[in-house]
Every structure is written in C-alpha cells, then in structure tokens.
Phi, psi and omega in degrees: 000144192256181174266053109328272206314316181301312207272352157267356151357300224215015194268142158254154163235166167263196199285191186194076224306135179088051168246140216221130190250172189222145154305349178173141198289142200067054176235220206259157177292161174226126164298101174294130185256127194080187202227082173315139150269182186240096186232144156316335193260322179297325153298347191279331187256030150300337206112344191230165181271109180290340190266349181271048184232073201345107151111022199235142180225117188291149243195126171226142192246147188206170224251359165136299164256358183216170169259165193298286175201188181301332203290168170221180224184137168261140160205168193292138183307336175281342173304326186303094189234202190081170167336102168296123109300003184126147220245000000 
C-alpha cells in the first residue's frame, strides 16, 4: 500500500461532475443519479482495503451525512477528485 493510499483511507470527497462510477473494476458503467460524495471510509470500516485493487478505488456514496445504500461502486484511483469534506 502506498502513502497515496494511507492518506485517503478514512476520507469523504464531495462530488465531482465527470466522475465516472463502474459496477466493478473494468466492469459496466453505472448511471448514477444527483450529485452523490464518495466515501472511503464506509469501506474502511468494512473492514477492506478500498485500494485493494491496483489502479481502482472501492467507493460508497452518501448524500452528506448518511449513505445512499449498501451497494458500493468503483472509479479509477486517478479520478478521486472534489472537495475533502470530512472522515
């Protein structure tokens, strides 16, 4: 794991318009509807490595304080862009 990784670990961003979500990495595009953040951290306290897929970064999306739903979502680890909002 690199320190990229360590230091987005536990992070949210806020959204980020062109951000491209995947059902799984190299898998299907997924249309998201609104303008969701991304967070890191609801993976971390899965228990898993949001990182552990080389160039991919696993993903949960919340609406500013709660998550969306359960399901989680991939984009490419160069994509993590927007706003730090908070851990």
């Amino acid at each position: 794991m690199t320190l990229f990784s360590f230091v987005l670990l536990s992070q949210v961003f806020s959204y980020c318009p062109g951000t491209i979500f995947y059902d799984q990495p190299n898998g299907k595009v997924v249309n998201i509807e609104g303008t969701p953040n991304s967070s890191i951290s609801d993976i971390h306290y899965l228990d898993r490595d949001p990182h552990r897929v080389p160039g991919w970064v696993e993903i949960v999306l919340r609406d500013g304080r709660y998550k969306l739903s359960d399901r989680t979502y991939w984009i490419k680890g160069h994509d993590i862009c927007g706003k730090f909002i908070g851990r």
